[in-house]
Structure formats: C-alpha cells, structure tokens
N, C-alpha and C positions, 0 to 999 in steps of 0.2 A: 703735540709731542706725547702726551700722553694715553693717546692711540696705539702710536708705535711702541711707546714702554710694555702697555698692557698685551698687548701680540707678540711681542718677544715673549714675554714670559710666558705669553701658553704654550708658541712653537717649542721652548726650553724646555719643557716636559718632554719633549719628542726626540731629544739629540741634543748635539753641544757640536757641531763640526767645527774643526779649526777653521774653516771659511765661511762663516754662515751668511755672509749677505755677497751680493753682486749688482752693480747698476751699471743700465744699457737702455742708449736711447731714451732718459725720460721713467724708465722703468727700474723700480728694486726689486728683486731675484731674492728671495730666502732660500735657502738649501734644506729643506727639509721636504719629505718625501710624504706628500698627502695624504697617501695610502695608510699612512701608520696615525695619520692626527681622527680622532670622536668625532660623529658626526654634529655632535655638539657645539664642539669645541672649533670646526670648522662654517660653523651657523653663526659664532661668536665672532670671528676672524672676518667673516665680509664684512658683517656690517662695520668694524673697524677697519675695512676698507683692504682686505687683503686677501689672496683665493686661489686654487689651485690653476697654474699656470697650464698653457692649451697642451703641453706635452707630459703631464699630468707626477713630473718629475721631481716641481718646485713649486714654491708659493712665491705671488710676484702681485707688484703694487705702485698704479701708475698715482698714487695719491702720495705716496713717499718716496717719486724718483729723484732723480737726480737735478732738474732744471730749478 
C-alpha cells in the first residue's frame, strides 16, 4: 500500500484530474501524461512498480490492478 500512496503523490505534482485512475483487465491506468513527469521522478515510479503505458498517454500498473 505504501507503494501506491508514495506514487500518487509524485504523479500529484503533475495534475489533479477529476478521473485519475482507471482499471482494465488486471491493469491500473493513472491519467497522467508521462511527458510532463522528471526523468527522475519516473526512475522513482518503476521501481514502485508503475511506467509509462505502450501509448505513451498514461501510466499504468499490472502490480496494482484490479484482480
């Protein structure tokens, strides 16, 4: 859990969207647009298990889906 807490709050630097999460298939979907996240801050976010999604739109995370 405290994975996820800590990776919310970085993406939370990046935006605040009224939707920010989605889950499909197994998979959570953040809504937040890679492009704008450090490359830092996104070297942070894998190894808590989170990564820019293959359409490079969203961050998405098969460690904190839905099953």
């Amino acid at each position: 859990m405290k994975d996820l807490i800590q990776a919310l709050q970085i993406l939370n630097k990046y935006g605040d969207p009224e939707w920010p999460t989605h889950c499909e298939h197994d998979e959570l979907f953040i809504m937040i647009d890679p492009s704008i996240v450090s490359k830092e801050d996104k070297k942070i976010l894998k190894k808590l298990g989170i990564e820019p999604s293959e359409d490079g739109e969203t961050f998405h995370s098969f460690k904190f889906g839905s099953a």
